[in-house]
C-alpha positions in Angstrom: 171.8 143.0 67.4 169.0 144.5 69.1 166.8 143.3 67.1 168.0 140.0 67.1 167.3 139.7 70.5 164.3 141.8 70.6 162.9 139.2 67.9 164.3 135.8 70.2 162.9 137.1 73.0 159.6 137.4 71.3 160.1 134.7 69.8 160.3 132.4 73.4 157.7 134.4 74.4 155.5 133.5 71.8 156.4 130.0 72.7 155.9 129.9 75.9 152.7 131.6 75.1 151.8 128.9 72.8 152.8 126.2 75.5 150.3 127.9 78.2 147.5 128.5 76.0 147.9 124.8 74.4 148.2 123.5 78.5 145.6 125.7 79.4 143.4 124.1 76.6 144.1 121.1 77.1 143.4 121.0 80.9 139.8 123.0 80.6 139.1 120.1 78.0 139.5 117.8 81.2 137.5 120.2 83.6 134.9 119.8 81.0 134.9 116.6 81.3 134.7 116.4 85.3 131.7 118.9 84.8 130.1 116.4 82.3 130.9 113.8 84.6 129.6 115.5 87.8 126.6 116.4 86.3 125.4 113.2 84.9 126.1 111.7 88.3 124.0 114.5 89.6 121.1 113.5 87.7 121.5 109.9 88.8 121.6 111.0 92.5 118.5 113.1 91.9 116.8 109.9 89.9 117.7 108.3 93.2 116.5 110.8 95.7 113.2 110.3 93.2 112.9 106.8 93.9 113.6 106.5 97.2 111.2 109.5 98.0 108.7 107.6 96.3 108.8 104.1 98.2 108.8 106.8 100.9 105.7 107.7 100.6 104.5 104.4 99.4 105.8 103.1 103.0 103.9 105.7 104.8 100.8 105.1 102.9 100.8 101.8 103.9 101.7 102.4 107.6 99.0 104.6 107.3 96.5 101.7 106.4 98.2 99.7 109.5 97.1 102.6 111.7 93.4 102.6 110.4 93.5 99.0 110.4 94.4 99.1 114.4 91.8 102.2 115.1 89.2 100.0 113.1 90.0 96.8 115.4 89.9 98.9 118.3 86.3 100.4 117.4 85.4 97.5 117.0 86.3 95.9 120.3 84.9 98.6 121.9 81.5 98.4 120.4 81.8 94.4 120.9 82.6 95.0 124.6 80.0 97.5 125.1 77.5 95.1 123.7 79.1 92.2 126.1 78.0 94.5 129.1 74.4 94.6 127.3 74.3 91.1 127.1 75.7 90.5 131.1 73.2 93.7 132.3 70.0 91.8 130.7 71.6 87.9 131.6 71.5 89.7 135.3 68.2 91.3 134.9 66.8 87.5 133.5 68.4 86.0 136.6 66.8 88.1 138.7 63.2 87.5 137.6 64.0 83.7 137.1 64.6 84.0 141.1 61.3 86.4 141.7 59.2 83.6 139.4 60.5 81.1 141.8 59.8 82.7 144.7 56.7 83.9 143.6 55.9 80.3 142.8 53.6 81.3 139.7 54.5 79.3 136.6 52.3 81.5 134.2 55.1 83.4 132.2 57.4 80.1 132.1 57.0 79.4 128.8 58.1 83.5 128.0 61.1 83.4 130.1 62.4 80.0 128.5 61.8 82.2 125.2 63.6 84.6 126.2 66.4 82.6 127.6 67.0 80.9 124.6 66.6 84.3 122.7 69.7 85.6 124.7 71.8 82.2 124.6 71.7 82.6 120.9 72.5 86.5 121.3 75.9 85.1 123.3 76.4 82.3 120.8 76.6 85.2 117.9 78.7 87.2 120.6 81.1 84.5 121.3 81.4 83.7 117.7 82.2 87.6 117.2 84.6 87.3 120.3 86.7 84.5 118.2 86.5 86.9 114.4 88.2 89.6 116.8 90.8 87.6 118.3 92.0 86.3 115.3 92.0 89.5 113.8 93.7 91.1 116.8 96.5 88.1 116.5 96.5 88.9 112.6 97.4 92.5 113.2 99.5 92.4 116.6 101.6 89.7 114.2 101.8 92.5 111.3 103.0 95.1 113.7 105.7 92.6 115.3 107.1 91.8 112.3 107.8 95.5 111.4 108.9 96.2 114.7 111.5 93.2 114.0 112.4 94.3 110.8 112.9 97.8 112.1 115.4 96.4 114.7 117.6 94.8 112.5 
């Protein structure tokens, strides 16, 4: 009788043995599956993060350009206005001797300093003309950078 029950209790053993290791199987088949899962999403994140970082840098690149574009602008107006107080240094210098000539009365170098009066109206013509390129370039870029900053506060 001993062995009767020695052998049923093997026996249920053995089954409940096979009914784990069967469960056991079956449920690391669907932890494979999560891990499968998980890592494919993974790699999409990643493909992502690759993406994104790219139109990163593509956006700071081109913010980049913005910049130099505004230091370029600003060299420029500096250089324009330097040559403006050129141009209003000599204009005050040519008034000057225009008033010393009168004065003086002596109508010898007339003909010179109508020269070079229209030599330095054409000087301010070309300035005035480069004083219009700047604005619109100034409104061009100061329009650029407001519409990023409006796009930034949305």
């Amino acid at each position: 009788m001993k062995k009767i029950h020695t052998y049923l209790a093997t026996t249920i053993v053995s089954l409940f043995a096979l009914t784990a290791f069967a469960q056991a199987a079956e449920s690391h088949q669907e932890m494979k599956k999560e891990h499968a899962a998980a890592h494919m999403e993974h790699d999409r994140m990643l493909v992502e993060h690759s993406a994104w970082r790219t139109e990163h840098l593509k956006a700071l690149a081109t913010l980049a350009q913005a910049q130099a574009k505004l230091y370029q602008h600003e060299a420029r107006l500096e250089a324009h206005a330097e040559a403006i107080r050129a141009h209003e240094d000599h204009a005050m210098h040519h008034g000057k001797e225009m008033a010393e000539h009168q004065a003086a009365g002596e109508h010898s170098d007339h003909d010179k300093m109508v020269r070079e009066h229209a030599e330095r109206m054409t000087i301010h013509k070309k300035m005035a003309a480069k004083h219009a390129s700047l604005s619109a370039e100034h409104e061009e870029l100061i329009a650029m950078i407001k519409k990023l900053a409006a796009a930034m506060d949305k």
